[in-house]
Every structure is written in C-alpha cells, then in structure tokens.
C-alpha positions as CSV (number, residue, x, y, z in Angstrom):
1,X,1.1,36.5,-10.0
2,X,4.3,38.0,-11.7
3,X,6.8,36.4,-9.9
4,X,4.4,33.1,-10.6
5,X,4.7,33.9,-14.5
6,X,8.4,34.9,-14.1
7,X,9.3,31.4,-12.7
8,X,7.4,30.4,-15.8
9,X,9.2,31.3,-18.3
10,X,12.6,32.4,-17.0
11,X,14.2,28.6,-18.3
12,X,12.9,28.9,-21.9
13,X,13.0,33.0,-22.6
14,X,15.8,34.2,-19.6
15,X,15.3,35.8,-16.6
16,X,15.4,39.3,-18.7
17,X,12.5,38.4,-21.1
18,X,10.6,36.9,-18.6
19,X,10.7,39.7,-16.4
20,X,9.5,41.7,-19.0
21,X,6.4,39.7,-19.7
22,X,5.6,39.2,-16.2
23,X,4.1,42.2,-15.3
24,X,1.6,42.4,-18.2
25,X,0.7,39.1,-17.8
26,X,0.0,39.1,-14.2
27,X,-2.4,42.1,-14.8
28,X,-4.0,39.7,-17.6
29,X,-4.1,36.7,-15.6
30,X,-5.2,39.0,-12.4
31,X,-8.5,40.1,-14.9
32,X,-8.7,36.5,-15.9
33,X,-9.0,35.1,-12.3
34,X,-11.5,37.6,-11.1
35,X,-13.5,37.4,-14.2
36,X,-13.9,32.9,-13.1
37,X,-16.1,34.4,-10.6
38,X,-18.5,36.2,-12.9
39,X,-18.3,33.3,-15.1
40,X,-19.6,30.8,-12.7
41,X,-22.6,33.2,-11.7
42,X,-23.6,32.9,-15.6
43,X,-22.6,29.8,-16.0
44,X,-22.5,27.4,-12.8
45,X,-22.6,24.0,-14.4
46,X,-18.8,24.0,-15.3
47,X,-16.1,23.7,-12.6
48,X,-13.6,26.3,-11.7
49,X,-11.2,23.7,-12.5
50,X,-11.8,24.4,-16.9
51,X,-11.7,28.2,-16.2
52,X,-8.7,28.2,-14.6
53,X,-7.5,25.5,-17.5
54,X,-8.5,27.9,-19.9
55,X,-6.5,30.8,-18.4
56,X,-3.6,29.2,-17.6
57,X,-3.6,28.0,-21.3
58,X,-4.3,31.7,-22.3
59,X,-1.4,32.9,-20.5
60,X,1.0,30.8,-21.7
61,X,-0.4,31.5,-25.3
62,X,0.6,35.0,-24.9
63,X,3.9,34.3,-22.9
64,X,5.2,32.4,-25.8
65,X,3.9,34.8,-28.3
66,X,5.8,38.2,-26.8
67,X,8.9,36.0,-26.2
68,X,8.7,34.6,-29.8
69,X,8.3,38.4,-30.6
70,X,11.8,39.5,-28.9
C-alpha cells in the first residue's frame, strides 16, 4: 500500500514528500480497506466498487493536503 501511494504522488510532491506521506497513508488506507468489509455486512446493497471510490478519493484528499502543508 505505501509504495502504491508513493507512486502516487512522487510526480506532483517528489520522491521525498511522497515518501513521507506514504507510510501514514498506507496505515489509513490499510484501516480504510478492512473497514469495506464491515461496511458491506451493514450495508450490502452498495457495491464494493463506491467504497473503494470513496477511499481512494479520501486518500488522495489527505495526500494533497500534507503535501500542500510542506
């Protein structure tokens, strides 16, 4: 998942910054992926396909946010 979120964002924020946010991302997007599966015991009737839309949306949220931040 780092190296994932590293690749991400190493053209627009540098290999530096993105290996900075990669690690505390990954933990977030680890939580994020492992909480789809509780979700869909709640709530069935949507596809994995929006919960993993909504993370991956979350994470780059937050990816541009700390690098905006440096």
């Amino acid at each position: 998942m780092a190296h994932m979120i590293r690749s991400s964002f190493a053209d627009t924020a540098g290999p530096e910054t993105a290996g900075r946010i990669a690690m505390p991302l990954a933990t977030f997007g680890m939580a994020g992926h492992d909480g789809t599966f509780v979700a869909l015991q709640s709530d069935g009737d949507r596809p994995v396909s929006d919960w993993m839309d909504q993370l991956a949306d979350s994470l780059v949220a937050l990816g541009e946010t700390i690098t905006a931040a440096r």
